[in-house]
N, C-alpha and C positions, 0 to 999 in steps of 0.2 A: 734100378735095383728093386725086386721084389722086396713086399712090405707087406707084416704080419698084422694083424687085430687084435691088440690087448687091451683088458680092462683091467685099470689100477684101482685101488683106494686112496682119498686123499683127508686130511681133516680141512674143515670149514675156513682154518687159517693158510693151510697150503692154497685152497680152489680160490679162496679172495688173492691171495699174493699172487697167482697166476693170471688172474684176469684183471689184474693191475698193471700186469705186466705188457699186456697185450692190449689194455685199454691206452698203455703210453705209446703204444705203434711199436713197442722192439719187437711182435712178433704178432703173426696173423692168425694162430688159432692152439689149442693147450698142447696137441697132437707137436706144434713146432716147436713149442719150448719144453717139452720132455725130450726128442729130439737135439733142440740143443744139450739141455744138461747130460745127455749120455756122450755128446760127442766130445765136452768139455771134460768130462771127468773119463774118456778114453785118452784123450791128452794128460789129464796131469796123470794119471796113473802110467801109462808111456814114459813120462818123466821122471816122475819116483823109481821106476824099474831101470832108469839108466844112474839115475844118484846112486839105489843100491848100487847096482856094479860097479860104479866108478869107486865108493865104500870101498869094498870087497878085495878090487882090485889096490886099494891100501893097504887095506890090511894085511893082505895076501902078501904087497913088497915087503913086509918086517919092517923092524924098527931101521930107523935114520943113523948114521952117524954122525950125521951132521949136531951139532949142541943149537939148542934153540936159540941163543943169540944170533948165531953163525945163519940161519931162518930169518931171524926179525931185521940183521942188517942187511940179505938180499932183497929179502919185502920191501925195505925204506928205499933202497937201492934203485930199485925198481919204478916207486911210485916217484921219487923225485926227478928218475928219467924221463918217466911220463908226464910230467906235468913241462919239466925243460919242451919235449916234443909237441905239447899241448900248443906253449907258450911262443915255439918256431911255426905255428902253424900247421905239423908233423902230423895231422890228426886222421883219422876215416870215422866216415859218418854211424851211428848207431844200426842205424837202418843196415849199410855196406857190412857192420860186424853182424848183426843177427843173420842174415843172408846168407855169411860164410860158414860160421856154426851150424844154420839151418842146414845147409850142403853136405856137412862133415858128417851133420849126425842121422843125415835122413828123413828133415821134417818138411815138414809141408810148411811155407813160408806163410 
């Protein structure tokens, strides 16, 4: 991938917090940790842009007719089956779920 020359400005406390960063070994030079924080904040903004629409996609359904209790006993409904499955051994690993979701939604694992 082609890679451009820029020069930023930092203050005295950013340029110490970066080569602290790099004096602990998470990174081998300032060039890779501005690098990382764009790639990191490409991701969460990625994410916030799928929260919005899934919002959106709320709001957009209208209102429920369902009554909030008729909500809060499918939630308990819910959580008490899962822990019964938990409790049978019924379970998949953390890892096996973000995998799936990672798949659904198109991220890089």
């Amino acid at each position: 991938m082609p890679t451009v020359r820029k020069t930023i400005t930092l203050s005295d406390a950013q340029d110490i917090w970066i080569k602290a960063q790099i004096a602990r070994g998470l990174f081998t030079s300032d060039s890779e940790y501005i690098r990382d924080l764009v790639r990191r904040d490409q991701e969460e903004q990625g994410k916030l842009a799928e929260l919005r629409k899934a919002m959106n996609e709320g709001i957009d359904s209208g209102l429920s007719e369902r009554s909030l209790d008729d909500i809060w006993t499918e939630g308990e409904g819910r959580a008490k089956r899962g822990l019964a499955d938990a409790e049978a051994g019924r379970t998949v690993s953390a890892k096996d779920v973000h995998a799936g979701i990672a798949a659904r939604h198109d991220w890089a694992s």
